[in-house]
DRENDO-1510 file (C-alpha; in Angstrom, 1 decimal, always signed):
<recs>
REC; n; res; u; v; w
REC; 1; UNK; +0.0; +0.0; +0.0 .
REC; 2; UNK; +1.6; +3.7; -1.1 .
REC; 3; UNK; +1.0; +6.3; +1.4 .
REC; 4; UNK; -0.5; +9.8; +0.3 .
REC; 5; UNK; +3.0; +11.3; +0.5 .
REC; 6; UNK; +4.2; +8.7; -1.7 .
REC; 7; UNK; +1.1; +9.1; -4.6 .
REC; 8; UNK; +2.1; +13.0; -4.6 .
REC; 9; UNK; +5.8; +11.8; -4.9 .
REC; 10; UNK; +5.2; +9.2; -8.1 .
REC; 11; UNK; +2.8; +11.7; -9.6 .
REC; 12; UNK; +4.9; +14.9; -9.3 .
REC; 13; UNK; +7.9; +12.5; -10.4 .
REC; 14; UNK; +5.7; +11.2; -13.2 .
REC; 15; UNK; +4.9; +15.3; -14.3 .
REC; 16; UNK; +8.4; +15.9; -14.2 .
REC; 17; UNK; +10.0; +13.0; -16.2 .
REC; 18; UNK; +7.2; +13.7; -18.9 .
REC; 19; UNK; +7.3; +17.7; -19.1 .
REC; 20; UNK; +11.5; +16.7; -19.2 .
REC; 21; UNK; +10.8; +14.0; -22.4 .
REC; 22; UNK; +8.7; +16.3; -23.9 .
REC; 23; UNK; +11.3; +19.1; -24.4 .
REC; 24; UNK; +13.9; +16.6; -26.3 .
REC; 25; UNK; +13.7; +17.1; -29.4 .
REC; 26; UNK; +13.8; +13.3; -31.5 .
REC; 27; UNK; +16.7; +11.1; -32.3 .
REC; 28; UNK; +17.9; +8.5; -34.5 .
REC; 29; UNK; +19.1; +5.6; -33.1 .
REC; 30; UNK; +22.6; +5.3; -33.2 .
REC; 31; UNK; +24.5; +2.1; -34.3 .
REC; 32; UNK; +25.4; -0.5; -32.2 .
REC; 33; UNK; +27.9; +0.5; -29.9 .
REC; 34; UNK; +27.7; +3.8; -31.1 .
REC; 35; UNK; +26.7; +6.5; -28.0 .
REC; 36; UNK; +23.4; +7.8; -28.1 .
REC; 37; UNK; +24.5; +12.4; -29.6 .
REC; 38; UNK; +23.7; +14.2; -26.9 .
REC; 39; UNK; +21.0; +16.9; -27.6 .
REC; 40; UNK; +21.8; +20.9; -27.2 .
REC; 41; UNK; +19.5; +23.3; -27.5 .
REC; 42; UNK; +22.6; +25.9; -27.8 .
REC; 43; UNK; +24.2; +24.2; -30.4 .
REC; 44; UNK; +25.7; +26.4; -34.0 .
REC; 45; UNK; +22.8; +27.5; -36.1 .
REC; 46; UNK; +22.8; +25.1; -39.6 .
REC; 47; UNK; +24.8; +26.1; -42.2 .
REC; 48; UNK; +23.0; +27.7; -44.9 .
REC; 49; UNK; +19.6; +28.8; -43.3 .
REC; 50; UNK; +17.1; +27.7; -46.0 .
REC; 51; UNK; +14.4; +30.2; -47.1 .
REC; 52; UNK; +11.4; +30.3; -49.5 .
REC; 53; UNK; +13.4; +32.7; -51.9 .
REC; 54; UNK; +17.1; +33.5; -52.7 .
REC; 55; UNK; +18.0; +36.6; -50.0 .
REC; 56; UNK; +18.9; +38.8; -53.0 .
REC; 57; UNK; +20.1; +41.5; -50.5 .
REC; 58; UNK; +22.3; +39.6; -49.6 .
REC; 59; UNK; +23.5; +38.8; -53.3 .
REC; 60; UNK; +22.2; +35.4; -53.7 .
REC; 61; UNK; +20.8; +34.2; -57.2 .
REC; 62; UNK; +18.8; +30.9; -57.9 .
REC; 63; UNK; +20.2; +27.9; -58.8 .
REC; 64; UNK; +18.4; +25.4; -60.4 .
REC; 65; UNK; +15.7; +24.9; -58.3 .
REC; 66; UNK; +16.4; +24.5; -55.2 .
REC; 67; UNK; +20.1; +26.6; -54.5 .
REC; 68; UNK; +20.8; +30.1; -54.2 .
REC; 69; UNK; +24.5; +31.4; -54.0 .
REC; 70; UNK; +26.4; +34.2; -54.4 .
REC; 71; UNK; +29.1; +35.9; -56.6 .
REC; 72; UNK; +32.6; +35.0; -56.2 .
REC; 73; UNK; +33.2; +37.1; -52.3 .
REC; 74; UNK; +36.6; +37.3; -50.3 .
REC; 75; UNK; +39.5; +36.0; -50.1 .
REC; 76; UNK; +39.5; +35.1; -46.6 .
REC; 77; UNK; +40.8; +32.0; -44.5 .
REC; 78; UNK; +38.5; +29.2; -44.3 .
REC; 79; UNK; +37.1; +29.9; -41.3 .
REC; 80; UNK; +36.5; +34.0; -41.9 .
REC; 81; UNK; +34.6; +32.6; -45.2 .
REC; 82; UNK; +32.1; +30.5; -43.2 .
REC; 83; UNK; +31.8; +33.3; -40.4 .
REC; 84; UNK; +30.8; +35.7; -43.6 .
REC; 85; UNK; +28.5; +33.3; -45.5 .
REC; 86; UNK; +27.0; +32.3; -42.0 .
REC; 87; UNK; +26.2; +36.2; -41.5 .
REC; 88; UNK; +24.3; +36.1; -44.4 .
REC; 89; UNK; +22.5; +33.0; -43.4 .
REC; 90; UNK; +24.4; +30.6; -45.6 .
REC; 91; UNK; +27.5; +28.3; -46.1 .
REC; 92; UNK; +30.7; +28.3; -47.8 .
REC; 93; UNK; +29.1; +26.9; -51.1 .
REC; 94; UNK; +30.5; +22.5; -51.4 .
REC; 95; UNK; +31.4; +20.4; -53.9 .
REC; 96; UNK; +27.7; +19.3; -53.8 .
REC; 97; UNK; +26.5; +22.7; -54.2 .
REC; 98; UNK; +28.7; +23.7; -57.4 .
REC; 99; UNK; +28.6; +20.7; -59.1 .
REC; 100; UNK; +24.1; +21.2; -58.6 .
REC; 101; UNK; +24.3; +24.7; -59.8 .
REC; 102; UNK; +26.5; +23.1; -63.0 .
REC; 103; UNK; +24.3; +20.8; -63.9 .
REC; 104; UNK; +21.1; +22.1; -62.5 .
REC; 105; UNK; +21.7; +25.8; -62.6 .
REC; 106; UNK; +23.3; +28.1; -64.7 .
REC; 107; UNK; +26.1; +25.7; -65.9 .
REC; 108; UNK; +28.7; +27.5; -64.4 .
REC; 109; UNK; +31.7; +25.1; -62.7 .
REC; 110; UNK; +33.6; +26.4; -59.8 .
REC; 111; UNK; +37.0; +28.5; -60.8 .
REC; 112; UNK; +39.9; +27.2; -59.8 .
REC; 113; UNK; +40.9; +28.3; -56.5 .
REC; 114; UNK; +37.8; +28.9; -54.5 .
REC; 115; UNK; +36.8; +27.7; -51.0 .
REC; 116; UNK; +34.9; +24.2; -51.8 .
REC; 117; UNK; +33.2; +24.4; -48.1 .
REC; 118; UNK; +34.0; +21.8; -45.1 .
REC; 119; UNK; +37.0; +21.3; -43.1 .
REC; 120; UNK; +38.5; +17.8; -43.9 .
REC; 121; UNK; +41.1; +17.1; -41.2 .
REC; 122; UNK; +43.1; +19.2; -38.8 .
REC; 123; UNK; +44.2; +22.1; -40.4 .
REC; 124; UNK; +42.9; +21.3; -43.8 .
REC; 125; UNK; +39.9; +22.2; -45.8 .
REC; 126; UNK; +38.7; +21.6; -49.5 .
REC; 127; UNK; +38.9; +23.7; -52.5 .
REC; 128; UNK; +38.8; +23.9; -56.2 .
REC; 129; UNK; +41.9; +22.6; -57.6 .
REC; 130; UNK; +40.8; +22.0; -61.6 .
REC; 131; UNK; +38.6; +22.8; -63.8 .
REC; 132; UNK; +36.7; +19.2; -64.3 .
REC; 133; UNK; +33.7; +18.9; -63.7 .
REC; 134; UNK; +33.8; +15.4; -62.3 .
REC; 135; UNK; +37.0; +16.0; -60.1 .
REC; 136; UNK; +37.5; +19.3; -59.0 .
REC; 137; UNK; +38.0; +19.1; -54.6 .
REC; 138; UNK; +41.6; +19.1; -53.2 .
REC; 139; UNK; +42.9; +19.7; -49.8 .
REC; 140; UNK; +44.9; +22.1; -48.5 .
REC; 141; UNK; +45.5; +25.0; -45.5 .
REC; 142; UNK; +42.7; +26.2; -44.4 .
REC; 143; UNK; +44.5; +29.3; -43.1 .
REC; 144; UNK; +45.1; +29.9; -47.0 .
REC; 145; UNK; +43.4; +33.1; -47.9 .
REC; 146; UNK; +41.3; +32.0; -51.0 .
REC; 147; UNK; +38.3; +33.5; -52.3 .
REC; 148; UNK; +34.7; +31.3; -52.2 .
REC; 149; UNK; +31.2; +31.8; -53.1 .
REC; 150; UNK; +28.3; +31.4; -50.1 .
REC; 151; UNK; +25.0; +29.4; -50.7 .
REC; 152; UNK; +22.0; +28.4; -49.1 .
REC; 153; UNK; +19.2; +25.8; -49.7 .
REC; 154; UNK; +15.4; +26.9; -50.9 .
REC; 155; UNK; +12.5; +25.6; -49.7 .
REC; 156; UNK; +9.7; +24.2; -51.7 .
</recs>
């Protein structure tokens, strides 16, 4: 038999564990033997916000139909080109995003020498290192100063 004080204890303990579920926001299950990623509300904002239409104060254009990015912009070092393309709610435009606007966009490849967003290792980050269309990421310092282009995603 559970006293009154003990009811008021499960219940408030009940109230608490479900008011505490119910601001975690859903996760895949991890692999076996992988840990369980922890959950931060403070955590970095996404790279490349996306929005219904291309921020064209910003200098964005469309891209196919679902990318907007911007003229060439910089140089900068890796990092001060994601802190600028993040301040215009976007991200250092990737491989995945030049070779869409190629072949989905205006048909324009990446020049040689841009930032090709994401840092691959310590110290190093990708970039355009030839015009080809089908191989055109390298490595290299990402304290090079290098210009890049920033994009972001559309919604539809």
């Amino acid at each position: 038999m559970v006293s009154k004080l003990g009811c008021t204890f499960l219940a408030t303990a009940t109230l608490a564990v479900a008011a505490a579920l119910s601001t975690v926001s859903p996760v895949s299950a991890a692999p076996a033997g992988d840990p369980t990623p922890a959950v931060s509300r403070a955590a970095a904002p996404p790279h490349g916000i996306p929005k219904k239409n291309c921020r064209t104060a910003f200098g964005y254009a469309q891209q196919g139909a679902f990318l907007c990015m911007t003229g060439q912009r910089g140089p900068a070092s890796f990092a001060n080109a994601m802190l600028d393309c993040m301040d215009l709610a976007g991200r250092v435009a990737d491989y995945h995003d030049w070779r869409y606007r190629t072949f989905r966009g205006d048909g324009a490849q990446a020049p040689v020498g841009l930032w090709l967003g994401g840092i691959t290792a310590d110290n190093t980050a990708l970039f355009v290192n030839q015009a080809n269309a089908a191989d055109f990421d390298g490595e290299t310092s990402r304290f090079d100063s290098r210009p890049y282009a920033c994009a972001h995603d559309l919604l539809r």
